[in-house]
C-alpha positions in Angstrom: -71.6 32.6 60.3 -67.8 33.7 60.0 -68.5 37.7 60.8 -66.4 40.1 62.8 -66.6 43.5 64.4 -63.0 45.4 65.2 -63.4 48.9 66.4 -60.3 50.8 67.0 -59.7 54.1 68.6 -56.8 56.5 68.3 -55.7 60.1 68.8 -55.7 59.6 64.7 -58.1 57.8 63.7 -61.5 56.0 64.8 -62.5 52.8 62.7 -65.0 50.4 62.6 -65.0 46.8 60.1 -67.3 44.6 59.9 -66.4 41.1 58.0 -69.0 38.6 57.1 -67.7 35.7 54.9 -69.9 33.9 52.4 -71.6 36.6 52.0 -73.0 38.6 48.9 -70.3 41.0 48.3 -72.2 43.7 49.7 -70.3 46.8 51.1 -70.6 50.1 52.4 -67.5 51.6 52.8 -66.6 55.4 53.9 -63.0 56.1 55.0 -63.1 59.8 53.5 -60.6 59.1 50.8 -62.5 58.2 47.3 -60.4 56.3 45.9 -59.6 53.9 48.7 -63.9 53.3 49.1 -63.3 52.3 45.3 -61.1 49.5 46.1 -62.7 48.5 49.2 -66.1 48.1 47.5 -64.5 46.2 44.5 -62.6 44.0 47.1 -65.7 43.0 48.8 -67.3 42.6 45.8 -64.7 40.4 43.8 -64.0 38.1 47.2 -67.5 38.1 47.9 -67.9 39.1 51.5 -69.7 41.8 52.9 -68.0 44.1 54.6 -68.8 47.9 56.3 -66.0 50.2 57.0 -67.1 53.6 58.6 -63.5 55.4 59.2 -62.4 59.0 60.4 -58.9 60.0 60.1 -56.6 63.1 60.0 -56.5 63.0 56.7 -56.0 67.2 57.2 -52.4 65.5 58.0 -52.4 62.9 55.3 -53.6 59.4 54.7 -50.8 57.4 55.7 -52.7 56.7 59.5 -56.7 56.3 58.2 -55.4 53.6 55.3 -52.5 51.8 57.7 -55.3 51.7 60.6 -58.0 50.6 57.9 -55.6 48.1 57.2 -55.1 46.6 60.2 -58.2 46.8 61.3 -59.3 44.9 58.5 -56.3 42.5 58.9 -57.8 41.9 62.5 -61.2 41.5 61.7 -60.4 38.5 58.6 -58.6 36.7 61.5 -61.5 36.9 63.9 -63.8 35.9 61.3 -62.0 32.7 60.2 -61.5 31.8 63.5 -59.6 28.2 64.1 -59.8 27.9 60.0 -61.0 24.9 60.3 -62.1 23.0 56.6 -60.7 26.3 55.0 -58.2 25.9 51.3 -55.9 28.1 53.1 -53.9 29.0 49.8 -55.4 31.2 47.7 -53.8 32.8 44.1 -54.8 34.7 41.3 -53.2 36.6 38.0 -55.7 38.9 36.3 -55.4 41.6 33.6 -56.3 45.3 34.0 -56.2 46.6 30.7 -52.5 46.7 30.4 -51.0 45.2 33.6 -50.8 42.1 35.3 -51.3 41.4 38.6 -50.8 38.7 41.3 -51.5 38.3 45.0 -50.8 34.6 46.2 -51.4 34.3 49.6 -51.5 31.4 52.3 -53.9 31.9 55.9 -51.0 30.0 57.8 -50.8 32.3 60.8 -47.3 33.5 60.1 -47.5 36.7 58.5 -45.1 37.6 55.8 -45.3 40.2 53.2 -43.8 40.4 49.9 -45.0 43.5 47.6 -43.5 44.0 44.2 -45.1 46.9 42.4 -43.6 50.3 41.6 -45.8 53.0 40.4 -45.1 56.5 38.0 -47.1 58.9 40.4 -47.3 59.8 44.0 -51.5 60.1 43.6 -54.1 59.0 41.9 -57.6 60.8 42.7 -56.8 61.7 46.3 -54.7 58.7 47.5 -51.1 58.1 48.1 -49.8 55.4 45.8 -47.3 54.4 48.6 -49.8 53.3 50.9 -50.9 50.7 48.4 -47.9 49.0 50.2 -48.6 49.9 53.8 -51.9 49.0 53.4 -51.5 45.5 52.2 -48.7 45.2 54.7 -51.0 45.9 57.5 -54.0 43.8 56.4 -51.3 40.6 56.2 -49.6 41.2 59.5 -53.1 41.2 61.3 -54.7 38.5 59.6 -51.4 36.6 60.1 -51.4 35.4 56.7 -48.4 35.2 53.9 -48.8 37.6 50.8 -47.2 38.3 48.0 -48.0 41.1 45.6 -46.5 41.0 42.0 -47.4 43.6 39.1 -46.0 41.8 36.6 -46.0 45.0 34.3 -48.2 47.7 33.6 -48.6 51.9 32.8 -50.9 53.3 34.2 -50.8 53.1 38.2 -55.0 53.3 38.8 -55.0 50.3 36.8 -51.9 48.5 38.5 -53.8 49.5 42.1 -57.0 48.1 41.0 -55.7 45.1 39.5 -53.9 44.2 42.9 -56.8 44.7 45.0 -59.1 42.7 42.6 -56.2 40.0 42.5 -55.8 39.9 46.5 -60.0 39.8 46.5 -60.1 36.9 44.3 -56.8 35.2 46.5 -58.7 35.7 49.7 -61.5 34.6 48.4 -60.1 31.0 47.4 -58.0 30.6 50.7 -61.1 31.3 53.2 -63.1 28.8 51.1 -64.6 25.9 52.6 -63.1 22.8 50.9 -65.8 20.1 52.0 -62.9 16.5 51.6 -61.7 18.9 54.9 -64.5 17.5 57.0 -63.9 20.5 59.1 -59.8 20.0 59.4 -57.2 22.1 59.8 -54.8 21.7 56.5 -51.6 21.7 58.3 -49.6 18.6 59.8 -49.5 20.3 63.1 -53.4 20.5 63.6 -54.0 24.1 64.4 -53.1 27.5 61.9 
């Protein structure tokens, strides 16, 4: 089974994830900001892992330390979970529509982290999260998973929609990339052997 537990500790915020590819999408997900359990359930959902997030943060501060340390917790726990990557796609895209925007996340599970994030949004919240930490979010989750990831809204109003749409876009990337691709026989897809 390709699962992985990360707990983390600070003097800002304690986190547990739990990981479990091919799973059902299953989640249960409490990180004390609404509208970041929103897009954690729908990204488990859409990519179709199962995944439990229990997180407590100084969010009497801000959220800028509970969603960066959700992200790379989360970031760390994919990696685990995949392990050597052997048999996996490794490359993973999708384009979807929210109602009025367009989204894409293209991503590669190479073990060299990159990030690329092109979205700009009209308002610093929606509900009770920062749109600004959509960013260091996704920024996190790549650098601790190791993987490449880029981010596009292509165009788009209003920024719930443009936020949702890049979560469900980077759920259905993930989703492709981790996937076992049985002509692998249990391979690495690389030249050099090992990701």
């Amino acid at each position: 089974m390709r699962q992985s537990t990360i707990n983390r500790k600070t003097q800002e915020t304690e986190i547990t994830v739990t990981v479990t590819f091919d799973g059902q999408g299953r989640s249960s997900v409490d990180t004390g900001i609404g509208f970041l359990d929103h897009m954690l359930t729908l990204l488990a959902r859409h990519a179709g892992l199962d995944l439990e997030i229990k997180a407590v943060g100084d969010l009497h501060v801000d959220g800028h330390h509970t969603v960066e340390d959700i992200g790379i917790i989360l970031g760390q726990a994919i990696s685990d979970a995949l392990g050597e990557k052997r048999g996996i796609r490794r490359y993973g895209q999708a384009t979807l529509p929210m109602d009025e925007a367009l989204l894409s996340s293209v991503l590669d599970l190479s073990g060299r982290p990159f990030f690329v994030f092109n979205a700009r949004f009209d308002h610093g919240m929606v509900g009770g999260f920062d749109t600004q930490l959509t960013e260091e979010f996704f920024r996190a989750v790549a650098f601790n998973a190791g993987m490449t990831l880029h981010l596009i809204c292509h165009y788009g109003n209003n920024d719930h929609h443009k936020i949702e749409g890049l979560f469900k876009a980077f759920a259905h990337s993930l989703a492709c990339a981790a996937s076992i691709d049985p002509s692998l026989a249990g391979e690495v897809l690389s030249t050099k052997g090992v990701l």
